[in-house]
Backbone bond lengths (Angstrom), bond angles and torsions (degrees), N, CA, C in turn:
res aa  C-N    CA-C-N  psi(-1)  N-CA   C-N-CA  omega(-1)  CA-C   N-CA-C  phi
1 X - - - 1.459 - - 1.526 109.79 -
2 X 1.275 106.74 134.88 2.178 111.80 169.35 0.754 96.00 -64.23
3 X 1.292 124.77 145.47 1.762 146.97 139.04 1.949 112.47 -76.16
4 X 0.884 150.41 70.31 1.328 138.68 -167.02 1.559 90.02 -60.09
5 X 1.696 97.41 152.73 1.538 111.05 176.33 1.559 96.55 -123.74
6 X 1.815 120.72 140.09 1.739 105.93 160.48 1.744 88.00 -119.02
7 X 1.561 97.40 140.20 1.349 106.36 149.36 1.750 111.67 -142.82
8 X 1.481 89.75 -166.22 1.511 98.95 173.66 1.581 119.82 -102.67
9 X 1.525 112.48 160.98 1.418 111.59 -174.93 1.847 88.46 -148.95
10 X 1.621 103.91 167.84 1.038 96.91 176.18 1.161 104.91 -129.86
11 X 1.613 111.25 159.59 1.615 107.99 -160.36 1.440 107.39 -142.93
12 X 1.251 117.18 167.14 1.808 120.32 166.60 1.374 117.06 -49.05
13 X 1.576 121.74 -27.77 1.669 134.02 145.94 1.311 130.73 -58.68
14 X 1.407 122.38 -18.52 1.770 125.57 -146.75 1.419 123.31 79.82
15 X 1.359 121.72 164.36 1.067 107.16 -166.04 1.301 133.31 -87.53
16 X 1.185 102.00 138.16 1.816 124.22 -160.86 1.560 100.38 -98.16
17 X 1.379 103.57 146.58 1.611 101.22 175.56 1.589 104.81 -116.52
18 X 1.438 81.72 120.19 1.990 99.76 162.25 1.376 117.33 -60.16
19 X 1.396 117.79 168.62 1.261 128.18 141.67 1.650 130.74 -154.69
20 X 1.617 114.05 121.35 1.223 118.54 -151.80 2.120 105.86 -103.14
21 X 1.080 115.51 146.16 1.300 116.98 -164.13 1.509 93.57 -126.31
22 X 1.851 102.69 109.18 1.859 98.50 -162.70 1.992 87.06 -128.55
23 X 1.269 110.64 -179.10 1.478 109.10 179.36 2.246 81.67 -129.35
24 X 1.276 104.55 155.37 1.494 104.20 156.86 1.615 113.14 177.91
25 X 1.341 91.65 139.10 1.303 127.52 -142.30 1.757 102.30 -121.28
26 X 1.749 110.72 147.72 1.579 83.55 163.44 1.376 113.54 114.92
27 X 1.197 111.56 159.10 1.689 110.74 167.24 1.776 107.90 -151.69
28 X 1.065 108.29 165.21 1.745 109.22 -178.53 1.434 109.82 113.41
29 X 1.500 111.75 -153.95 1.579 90.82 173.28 1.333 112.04 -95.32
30 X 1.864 114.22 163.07 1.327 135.74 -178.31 1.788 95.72 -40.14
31 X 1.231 101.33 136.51 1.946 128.77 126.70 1.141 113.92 -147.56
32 X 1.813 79.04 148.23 1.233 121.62 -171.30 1.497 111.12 -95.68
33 X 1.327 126.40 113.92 1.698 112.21 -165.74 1.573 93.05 -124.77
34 X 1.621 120.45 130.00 1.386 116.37 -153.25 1.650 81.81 -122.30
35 X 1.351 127.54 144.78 1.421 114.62 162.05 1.715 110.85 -114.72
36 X 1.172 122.32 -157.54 2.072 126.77 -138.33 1.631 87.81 -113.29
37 X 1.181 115.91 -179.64 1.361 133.59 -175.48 1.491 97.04 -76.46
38 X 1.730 93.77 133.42 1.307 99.65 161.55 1.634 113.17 69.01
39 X 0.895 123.09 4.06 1.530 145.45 155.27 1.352 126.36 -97.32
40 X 1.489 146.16 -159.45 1.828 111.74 -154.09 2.050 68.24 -176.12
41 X 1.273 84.40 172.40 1.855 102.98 163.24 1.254 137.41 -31.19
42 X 1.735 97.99 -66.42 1.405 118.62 166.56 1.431 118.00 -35.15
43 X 1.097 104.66 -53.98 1.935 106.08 178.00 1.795 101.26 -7.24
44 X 1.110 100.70 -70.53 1.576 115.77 -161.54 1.435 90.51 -62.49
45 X 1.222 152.77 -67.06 1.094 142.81 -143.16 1.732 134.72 -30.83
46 X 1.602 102.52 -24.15 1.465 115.29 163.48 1.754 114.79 -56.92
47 X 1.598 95.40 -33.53 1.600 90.43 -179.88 1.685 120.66 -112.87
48 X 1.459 96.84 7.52 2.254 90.69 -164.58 1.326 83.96 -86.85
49 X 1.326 158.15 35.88 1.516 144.97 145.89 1.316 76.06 -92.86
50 X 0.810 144.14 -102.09 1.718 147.03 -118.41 2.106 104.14 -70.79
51 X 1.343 89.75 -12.87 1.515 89.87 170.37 0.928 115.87 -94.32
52 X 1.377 108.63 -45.22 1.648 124.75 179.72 1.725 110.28 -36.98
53 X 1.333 113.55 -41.46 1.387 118.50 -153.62 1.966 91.12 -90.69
54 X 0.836 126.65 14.40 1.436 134.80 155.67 1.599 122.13 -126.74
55 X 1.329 111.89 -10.92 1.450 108.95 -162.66 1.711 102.74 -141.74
56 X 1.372 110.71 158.06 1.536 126.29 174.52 1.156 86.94 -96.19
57 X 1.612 127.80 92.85 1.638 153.12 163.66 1.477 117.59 -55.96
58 X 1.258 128.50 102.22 1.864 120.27 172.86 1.518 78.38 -128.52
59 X 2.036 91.63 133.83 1.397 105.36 -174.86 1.987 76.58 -135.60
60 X 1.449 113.68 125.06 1.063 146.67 -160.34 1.565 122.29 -113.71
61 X 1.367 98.43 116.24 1.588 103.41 177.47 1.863 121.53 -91.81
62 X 1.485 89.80 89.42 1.853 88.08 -160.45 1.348 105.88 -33.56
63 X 1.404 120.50 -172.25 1.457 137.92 170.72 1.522 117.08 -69.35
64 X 1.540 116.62 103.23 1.255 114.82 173.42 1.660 112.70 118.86
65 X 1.648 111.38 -27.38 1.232 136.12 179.06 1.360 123.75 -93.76
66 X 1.738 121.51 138.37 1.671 105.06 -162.50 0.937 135.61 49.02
67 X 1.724 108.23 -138.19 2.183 98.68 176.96 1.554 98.53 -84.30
68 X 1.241 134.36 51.23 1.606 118.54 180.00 1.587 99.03 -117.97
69 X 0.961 119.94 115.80 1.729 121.84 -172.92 1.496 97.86 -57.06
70 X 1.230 128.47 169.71 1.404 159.83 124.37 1.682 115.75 -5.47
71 X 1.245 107.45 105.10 1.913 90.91 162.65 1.225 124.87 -26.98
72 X 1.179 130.97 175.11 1.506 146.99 155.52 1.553 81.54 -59.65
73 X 1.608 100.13 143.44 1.918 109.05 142.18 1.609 106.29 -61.64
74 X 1.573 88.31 146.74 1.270 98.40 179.39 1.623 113.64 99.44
75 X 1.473 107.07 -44.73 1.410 113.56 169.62 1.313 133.64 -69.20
76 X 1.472 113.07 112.86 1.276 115.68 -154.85 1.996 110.53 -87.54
77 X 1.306 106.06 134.90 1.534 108.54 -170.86 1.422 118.45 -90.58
78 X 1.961 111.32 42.03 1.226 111.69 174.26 1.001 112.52 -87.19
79 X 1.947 127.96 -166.86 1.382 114.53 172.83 1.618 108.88 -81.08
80 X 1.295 116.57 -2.98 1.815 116.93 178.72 1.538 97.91 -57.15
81 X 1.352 114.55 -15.88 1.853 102.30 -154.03 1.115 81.76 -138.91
82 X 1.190 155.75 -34.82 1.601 146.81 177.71 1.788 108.25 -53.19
83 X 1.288 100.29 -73.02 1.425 114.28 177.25 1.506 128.00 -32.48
84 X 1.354 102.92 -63.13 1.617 101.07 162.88 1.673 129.13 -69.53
85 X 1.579 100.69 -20.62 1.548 98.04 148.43 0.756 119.58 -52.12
86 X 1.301 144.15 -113.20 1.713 143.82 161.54 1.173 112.42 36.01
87 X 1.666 111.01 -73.36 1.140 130.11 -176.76 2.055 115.34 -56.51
88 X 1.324 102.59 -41.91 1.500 119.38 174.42 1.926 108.21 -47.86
89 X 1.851 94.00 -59.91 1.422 105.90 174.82 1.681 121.37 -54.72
90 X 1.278 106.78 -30.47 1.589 109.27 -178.77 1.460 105.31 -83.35
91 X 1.365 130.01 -11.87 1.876 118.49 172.55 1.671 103.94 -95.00
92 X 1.833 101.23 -18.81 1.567 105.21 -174.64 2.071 102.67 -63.56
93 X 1.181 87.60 -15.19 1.966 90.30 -164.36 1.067 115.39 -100.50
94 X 1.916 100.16 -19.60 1.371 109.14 -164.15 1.440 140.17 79.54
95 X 1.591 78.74 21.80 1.634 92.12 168.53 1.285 123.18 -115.87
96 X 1.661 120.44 115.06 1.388 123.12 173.75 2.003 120.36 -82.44
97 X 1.329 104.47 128.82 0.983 108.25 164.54 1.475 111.67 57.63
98 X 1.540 136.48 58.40 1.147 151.71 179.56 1.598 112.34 -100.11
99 X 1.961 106.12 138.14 1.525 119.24 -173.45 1.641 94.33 -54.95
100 X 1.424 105.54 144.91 1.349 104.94 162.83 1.382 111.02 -128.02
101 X 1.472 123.95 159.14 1.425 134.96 175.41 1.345 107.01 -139.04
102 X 1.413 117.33 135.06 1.391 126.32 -174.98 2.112 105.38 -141.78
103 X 1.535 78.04 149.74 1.406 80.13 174.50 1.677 117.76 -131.20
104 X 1.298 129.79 124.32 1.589 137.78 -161.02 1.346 94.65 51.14
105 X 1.204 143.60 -128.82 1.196 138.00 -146.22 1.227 124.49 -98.28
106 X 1.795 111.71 5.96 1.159 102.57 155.52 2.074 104.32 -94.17
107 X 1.086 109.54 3.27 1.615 120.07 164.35 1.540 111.45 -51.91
108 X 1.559 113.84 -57.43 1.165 123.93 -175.26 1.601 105.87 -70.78
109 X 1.092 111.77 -49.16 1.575 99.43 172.48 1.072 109.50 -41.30
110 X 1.126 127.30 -56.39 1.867 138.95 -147.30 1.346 86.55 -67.26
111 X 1.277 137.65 -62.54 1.465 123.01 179.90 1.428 139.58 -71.56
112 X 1.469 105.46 4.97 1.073 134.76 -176.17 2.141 103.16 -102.53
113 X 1.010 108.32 -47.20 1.332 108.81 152.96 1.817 125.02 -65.72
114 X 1.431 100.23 -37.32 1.220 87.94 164.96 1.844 130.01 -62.64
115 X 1.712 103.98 -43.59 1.247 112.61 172.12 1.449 114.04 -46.88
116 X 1.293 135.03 -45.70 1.041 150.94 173.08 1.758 114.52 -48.74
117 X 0.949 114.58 -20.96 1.901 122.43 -159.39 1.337 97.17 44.76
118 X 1.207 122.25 81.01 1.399 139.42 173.84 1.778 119.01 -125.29
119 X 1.526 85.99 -26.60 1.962 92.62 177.93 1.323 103.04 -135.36
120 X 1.249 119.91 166.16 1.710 119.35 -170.31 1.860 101.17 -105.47
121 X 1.429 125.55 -2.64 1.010 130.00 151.43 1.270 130.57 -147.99
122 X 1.735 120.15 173.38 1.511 117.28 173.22 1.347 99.25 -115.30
123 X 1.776 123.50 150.23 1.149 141.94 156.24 1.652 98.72 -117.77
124 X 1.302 145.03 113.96 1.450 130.36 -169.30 1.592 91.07 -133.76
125 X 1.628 116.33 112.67 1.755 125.75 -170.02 1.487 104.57 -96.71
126 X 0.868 125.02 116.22 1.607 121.97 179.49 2.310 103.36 46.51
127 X 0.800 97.86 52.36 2.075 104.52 -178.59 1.527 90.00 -44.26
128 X 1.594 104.70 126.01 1.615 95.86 142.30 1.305 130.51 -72.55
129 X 1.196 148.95 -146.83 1.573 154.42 -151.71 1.188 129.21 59.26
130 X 1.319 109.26 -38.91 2.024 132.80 -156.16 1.549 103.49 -65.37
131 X 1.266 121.19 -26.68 1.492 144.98 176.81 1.435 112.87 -21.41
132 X 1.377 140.45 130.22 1.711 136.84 135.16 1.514 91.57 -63.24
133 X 1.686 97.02 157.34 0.926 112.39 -179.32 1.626 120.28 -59.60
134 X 1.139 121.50 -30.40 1.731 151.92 158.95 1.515 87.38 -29.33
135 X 1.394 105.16 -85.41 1.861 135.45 -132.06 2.173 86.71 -61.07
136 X 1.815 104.17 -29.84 1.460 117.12 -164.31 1.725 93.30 -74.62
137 X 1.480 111.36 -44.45 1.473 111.10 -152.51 1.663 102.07 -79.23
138 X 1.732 113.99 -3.11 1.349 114.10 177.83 1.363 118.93 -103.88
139 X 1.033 104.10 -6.87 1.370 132.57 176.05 1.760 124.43 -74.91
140 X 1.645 88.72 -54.44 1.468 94.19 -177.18 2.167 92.45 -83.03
141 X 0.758 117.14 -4.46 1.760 106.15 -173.27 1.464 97.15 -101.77
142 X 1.473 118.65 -17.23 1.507 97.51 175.14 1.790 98.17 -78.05
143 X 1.204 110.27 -56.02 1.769 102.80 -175.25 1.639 117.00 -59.59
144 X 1.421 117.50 -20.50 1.721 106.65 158.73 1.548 115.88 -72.07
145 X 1.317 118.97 -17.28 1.392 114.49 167.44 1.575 109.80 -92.62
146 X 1.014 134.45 -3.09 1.427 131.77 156.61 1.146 125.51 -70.03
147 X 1.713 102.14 -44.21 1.692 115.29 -169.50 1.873 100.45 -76.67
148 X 1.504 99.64 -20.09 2.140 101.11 -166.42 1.941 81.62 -77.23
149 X 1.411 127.36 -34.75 1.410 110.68 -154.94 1.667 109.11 -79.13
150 X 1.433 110.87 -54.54 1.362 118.55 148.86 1.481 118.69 -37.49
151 X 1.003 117.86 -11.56 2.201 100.51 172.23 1.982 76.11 -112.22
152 X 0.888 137.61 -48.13 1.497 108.51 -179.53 1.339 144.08 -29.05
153 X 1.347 75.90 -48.50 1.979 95.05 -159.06 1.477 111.51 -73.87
154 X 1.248 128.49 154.75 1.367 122.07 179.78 1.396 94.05 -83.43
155 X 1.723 102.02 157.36 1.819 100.29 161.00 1.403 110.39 -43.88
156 X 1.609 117.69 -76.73 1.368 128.29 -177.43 1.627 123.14 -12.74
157 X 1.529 106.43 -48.24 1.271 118.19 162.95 1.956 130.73 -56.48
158 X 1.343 83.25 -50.76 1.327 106.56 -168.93 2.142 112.57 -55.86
159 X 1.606 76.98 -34.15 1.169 109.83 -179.28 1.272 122.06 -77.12
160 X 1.420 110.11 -16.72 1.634 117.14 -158.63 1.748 86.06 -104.17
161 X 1.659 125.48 -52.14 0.944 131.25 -167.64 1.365 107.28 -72.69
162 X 1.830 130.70 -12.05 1.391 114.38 166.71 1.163 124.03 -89.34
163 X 1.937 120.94 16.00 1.408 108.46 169.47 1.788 110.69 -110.39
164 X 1.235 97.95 33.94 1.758 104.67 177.27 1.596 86.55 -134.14
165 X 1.981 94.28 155.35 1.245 101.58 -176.35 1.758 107.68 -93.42
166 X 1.323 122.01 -0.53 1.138 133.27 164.13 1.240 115.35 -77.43
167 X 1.649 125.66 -28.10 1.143 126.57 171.46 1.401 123.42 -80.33
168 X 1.213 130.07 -44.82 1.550 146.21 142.45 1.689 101.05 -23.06
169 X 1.182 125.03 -57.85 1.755 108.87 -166.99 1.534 80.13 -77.13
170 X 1.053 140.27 -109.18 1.743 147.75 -165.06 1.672 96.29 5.09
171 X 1.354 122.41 -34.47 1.715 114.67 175.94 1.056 118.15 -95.38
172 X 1.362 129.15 -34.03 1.928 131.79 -167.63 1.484 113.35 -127.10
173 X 1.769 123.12 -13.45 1.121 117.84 -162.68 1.595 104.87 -56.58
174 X 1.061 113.21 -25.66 1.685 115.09 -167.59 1.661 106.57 -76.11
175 X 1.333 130.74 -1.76 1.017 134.69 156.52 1.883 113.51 -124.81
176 X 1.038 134.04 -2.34 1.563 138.49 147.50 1.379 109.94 -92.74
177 X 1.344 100.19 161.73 1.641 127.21 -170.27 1.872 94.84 -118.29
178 X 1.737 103.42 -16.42 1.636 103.49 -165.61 1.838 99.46 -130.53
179 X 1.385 116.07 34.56 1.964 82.33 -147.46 1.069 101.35 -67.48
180 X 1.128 156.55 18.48 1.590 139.76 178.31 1.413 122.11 -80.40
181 X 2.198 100.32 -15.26 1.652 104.20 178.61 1.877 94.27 -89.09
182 X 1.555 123.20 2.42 1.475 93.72 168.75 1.521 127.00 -89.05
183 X 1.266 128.44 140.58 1.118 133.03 -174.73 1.470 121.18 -66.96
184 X 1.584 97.07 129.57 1.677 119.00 -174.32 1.869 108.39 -20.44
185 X 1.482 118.30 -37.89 1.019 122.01 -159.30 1.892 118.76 -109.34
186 X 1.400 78.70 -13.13 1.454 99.52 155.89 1.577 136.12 -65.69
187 X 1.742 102.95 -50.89 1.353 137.68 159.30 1.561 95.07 -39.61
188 X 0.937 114.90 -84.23 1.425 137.09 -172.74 1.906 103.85 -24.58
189 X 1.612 105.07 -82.16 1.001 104.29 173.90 1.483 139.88 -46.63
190 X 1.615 96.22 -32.31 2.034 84.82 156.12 0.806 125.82 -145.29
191 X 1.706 115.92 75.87 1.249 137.83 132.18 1.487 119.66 -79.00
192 X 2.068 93.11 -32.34 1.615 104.64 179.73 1.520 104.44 -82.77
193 X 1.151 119.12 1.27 1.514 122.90 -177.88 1.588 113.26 -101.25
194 X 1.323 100.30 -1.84 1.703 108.85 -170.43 1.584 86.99 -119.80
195 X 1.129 128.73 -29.43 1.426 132.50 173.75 1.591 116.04 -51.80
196 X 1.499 102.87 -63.45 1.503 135.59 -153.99 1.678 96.33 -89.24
197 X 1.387 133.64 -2.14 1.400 123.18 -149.79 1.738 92.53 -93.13
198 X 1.485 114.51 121.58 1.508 129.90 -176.86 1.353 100.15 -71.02
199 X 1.430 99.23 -47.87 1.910 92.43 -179.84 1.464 134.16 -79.20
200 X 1.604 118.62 6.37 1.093 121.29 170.49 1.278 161.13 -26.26
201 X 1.567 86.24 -51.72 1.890 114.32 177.98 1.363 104.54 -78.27
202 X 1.848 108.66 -46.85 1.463 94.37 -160.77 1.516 103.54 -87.93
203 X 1.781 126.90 -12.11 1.162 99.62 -178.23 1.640 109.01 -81.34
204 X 1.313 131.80 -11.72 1.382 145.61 -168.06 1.768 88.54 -67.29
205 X 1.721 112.37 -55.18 1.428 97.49 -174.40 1.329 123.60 -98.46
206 X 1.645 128.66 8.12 1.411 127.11 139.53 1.586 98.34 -44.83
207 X 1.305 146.54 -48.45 1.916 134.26 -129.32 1.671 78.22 -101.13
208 X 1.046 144.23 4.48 1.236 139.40 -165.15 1.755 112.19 -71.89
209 X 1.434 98.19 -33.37 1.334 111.41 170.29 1.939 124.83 -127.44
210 X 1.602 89.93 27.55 1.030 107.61 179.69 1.952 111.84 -65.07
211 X 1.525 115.36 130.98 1.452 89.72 165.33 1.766 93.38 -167.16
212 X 1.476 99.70 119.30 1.790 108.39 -164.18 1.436 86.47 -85.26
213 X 1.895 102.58 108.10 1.328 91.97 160.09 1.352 101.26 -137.26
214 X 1.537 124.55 67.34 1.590 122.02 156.72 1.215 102.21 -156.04
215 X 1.594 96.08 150.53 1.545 120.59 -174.41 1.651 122.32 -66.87
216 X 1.303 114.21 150.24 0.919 129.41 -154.98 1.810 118.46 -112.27
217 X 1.296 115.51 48.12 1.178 139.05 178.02 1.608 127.54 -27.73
218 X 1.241 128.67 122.97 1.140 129.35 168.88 1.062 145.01 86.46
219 X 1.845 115.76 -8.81 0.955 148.76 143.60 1.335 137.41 -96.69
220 X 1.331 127.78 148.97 1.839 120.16 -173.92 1.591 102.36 -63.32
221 X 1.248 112.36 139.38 1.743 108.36 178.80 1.519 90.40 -133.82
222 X 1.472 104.93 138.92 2.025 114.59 167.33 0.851 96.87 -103.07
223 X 2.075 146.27 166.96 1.009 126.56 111.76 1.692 99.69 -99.30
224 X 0.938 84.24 175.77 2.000 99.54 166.15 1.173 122.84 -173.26
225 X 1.423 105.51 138.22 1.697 112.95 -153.60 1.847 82.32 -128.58
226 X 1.464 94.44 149.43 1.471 101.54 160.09 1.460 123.53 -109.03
227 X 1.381 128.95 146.57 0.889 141.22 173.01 0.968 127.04 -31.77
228 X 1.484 121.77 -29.23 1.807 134.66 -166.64 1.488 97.88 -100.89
229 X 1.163 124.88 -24.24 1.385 125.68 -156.15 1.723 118.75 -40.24
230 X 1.493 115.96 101.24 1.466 98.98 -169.65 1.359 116.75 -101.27
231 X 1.125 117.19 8.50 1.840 143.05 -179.99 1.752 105.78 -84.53
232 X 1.322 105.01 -50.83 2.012 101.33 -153.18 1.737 68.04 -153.34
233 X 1.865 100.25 98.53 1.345 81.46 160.06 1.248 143.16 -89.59
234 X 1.463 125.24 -152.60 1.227 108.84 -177.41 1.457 139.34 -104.55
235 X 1.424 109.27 32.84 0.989 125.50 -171.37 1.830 104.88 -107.14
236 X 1.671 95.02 -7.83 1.896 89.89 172.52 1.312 113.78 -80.30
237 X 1.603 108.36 -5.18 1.512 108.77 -170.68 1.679 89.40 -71.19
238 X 1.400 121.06 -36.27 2.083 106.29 -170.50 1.805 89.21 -65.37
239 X 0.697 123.68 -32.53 1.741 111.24 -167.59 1.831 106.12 -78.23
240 X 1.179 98.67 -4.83 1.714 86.26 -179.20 0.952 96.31 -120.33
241 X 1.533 142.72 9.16 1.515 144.35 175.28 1.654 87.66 -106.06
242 X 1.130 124.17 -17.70 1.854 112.49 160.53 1.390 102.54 -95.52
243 X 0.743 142.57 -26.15 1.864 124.66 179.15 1.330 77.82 -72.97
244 X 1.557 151.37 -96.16 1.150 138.56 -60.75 1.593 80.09 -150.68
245 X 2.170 126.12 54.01 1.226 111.40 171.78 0.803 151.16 -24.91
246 X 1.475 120.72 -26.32 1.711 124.84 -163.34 1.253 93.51 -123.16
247 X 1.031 143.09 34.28 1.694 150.97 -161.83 1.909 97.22 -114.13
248 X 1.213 102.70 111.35 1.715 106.25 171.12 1.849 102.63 -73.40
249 X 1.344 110.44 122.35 1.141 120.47 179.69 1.868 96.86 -99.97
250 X 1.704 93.24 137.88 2.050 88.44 177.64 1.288 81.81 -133.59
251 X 1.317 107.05 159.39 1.505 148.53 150.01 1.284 117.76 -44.05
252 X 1.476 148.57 114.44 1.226 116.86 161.29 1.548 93.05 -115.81
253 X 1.824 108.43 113.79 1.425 111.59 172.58 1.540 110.95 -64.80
254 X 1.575 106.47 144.99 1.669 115.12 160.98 2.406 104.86 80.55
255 X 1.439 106.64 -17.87 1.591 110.61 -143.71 1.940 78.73 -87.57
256 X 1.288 82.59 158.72 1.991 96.57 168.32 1.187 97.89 -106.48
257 X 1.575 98.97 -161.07 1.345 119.88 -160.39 2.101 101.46 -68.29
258 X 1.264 101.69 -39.46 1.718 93.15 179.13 1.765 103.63 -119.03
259 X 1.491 103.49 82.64 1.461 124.96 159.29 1.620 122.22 -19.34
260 X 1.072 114.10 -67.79 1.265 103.72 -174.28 1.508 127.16 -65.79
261 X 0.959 120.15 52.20 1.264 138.97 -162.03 1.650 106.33 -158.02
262 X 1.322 114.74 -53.39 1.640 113.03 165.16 1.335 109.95 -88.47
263 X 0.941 153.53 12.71 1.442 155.82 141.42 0.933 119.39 -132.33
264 X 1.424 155.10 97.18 1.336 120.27 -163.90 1.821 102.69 -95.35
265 X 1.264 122.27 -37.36 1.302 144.55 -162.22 1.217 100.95 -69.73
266 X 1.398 127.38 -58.44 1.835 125.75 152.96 1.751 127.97 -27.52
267 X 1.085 101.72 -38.84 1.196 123.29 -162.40 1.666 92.24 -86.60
268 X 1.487 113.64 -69.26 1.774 111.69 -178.93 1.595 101.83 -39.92
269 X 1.185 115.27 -59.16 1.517 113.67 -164.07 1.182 104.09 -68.52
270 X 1.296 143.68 -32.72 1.982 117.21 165.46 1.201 117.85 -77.81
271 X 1.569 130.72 -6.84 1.321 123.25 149.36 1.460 125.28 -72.22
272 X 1.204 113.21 -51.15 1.398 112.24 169.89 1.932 96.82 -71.14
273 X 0.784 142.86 -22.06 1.759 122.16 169.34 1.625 115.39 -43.35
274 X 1.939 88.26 -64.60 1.525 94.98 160.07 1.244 142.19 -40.22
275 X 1.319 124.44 -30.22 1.141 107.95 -164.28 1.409 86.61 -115.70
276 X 1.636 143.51 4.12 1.594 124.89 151.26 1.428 113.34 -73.87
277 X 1.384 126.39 -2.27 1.590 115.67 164.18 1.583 114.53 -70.98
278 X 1.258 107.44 -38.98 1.420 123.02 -176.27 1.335 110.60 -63.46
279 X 1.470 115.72 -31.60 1.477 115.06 166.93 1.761 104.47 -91.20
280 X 1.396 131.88 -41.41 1.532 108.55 179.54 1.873 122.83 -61.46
């Protein structure tokens, strides 16, 4: 079940009140599990049992994404105004300083909160930023051709093609390395979540000049890229293991661009790895 959260934020208007639509599960200390554009909560769901059972789990529907309404107009969906959201939602719950894990652009957040001393760790899954300008401009045209196919398709369709395993890759393979282990109803739900996403356009053209290039001090930071990744490949993971020196870079053999889904059990254990350094 969502929990909706309202708080306040402050803006070039005054302050506007958000509202964030998170699931959390769990006991121990806070994570924060952020998921990618145009993707919804669920993402994580292959792994928040297996986190859950070590961690006080909030799996988060950014602004604009899933059940999370739309900014205020006016509110701009860069990381100047994303970030301290986040941050707003974690005193709204009462959580100080919680591990976070993100995947594509909730990756970049995660290190973007980390830069901040805002979380006591990084998990960063395929991070956007790391990009040439090239590697960015192929990037953002594969997900505008995702987001044009998803507003095409009828449900009926959408629906028909998520109970074949030929139909499942034709919808997600471009972000799975496996899609045939996601479930018919899974498919379903976010395609309509990549369909329906209010914040799309403008967060696609905030990342336009997106580019993470400072280190991330004082805290344990992972990244991890998978092998399959056909979105953000994997060769930005060497460029963010040079911004980000002290950053443990992992392997994820066989995984695409959104891991927890082709591994899920790999994936819990380098987040939870991370965040037992932060406690040793």
């Amino acid at each position: 079940m969502a929990e909706e959260v309202s708080f306040t934020i402050d803006s070039p208007r005054g302050s506007r009140t958000v509202t964030i639509a998170c699931r959390r599960a769990g006991a121990g200390e806070p994570l924060l599990l952020l998921h990618g554009i145009g993707h919804h909560r669920q993402a994580w769901d292959p792994v928040f049992d297996l986190l859950a059972a070590e961690r006080d789990v909030i799996a988060v529907d950014l602004p604009g994404f899933g059940e999370s309404p739309a900014l205020p107009d006016g509110v701009a969906y860069d990381l100047a105004t994303v970030v301290p959201t986040l941050g707003a939602l974690c005193a709204e719950l009462g959580v100080e300083r919680p591990h976070v894990a993100g995947n594509s652009l909730g990756g970049l957040l995660a290190l973007e909160l980390g830069r901040g001393k805002l979380v006591r760790s990084v998990t960063a899954l395929s991070p956007a930023g790391f990009w040439t300008q090239s590697e960015r401009r192929y990037a953002f045209a594969t997900l505008t051709t995702m987001r044009r196919t998803a507003k095409l398709l009828p449900l009926p369709v959408i629906e028909r093609m998520s109970r074949t395993t030929v139909g499942r890759t034709a919808l997600t393979s471009t972000i799975y390395a496996h899609p045939g282990r996601r479930s018919p109803q899974a498919v379903v739900a976010e395609t309509l979540a990549l369909r329906e996403a209010t914040g799309f356009a403008e967060t696609l053209a905030a990342g336009v000049a997106v580019r993470f290039a400072d280190d991330v001090p004082g805290i344990p930071v992972t990244v991890a890229w998978g092998t399959k990744d056909r979105l953000l490949l994997r060769r930005q993971g060497v460029r963010a293991k040079q911004t980000i020196p002290g950053a443990r870079l992992v392997r994820l053999p066989g995984c695409g661009h959104v891991p927890m889904n082709d591994d899920p059990a790999r994936v819990a254990r380098v987040i939870l790895d991370t965040s037992r350094v932060d406690a040793a």
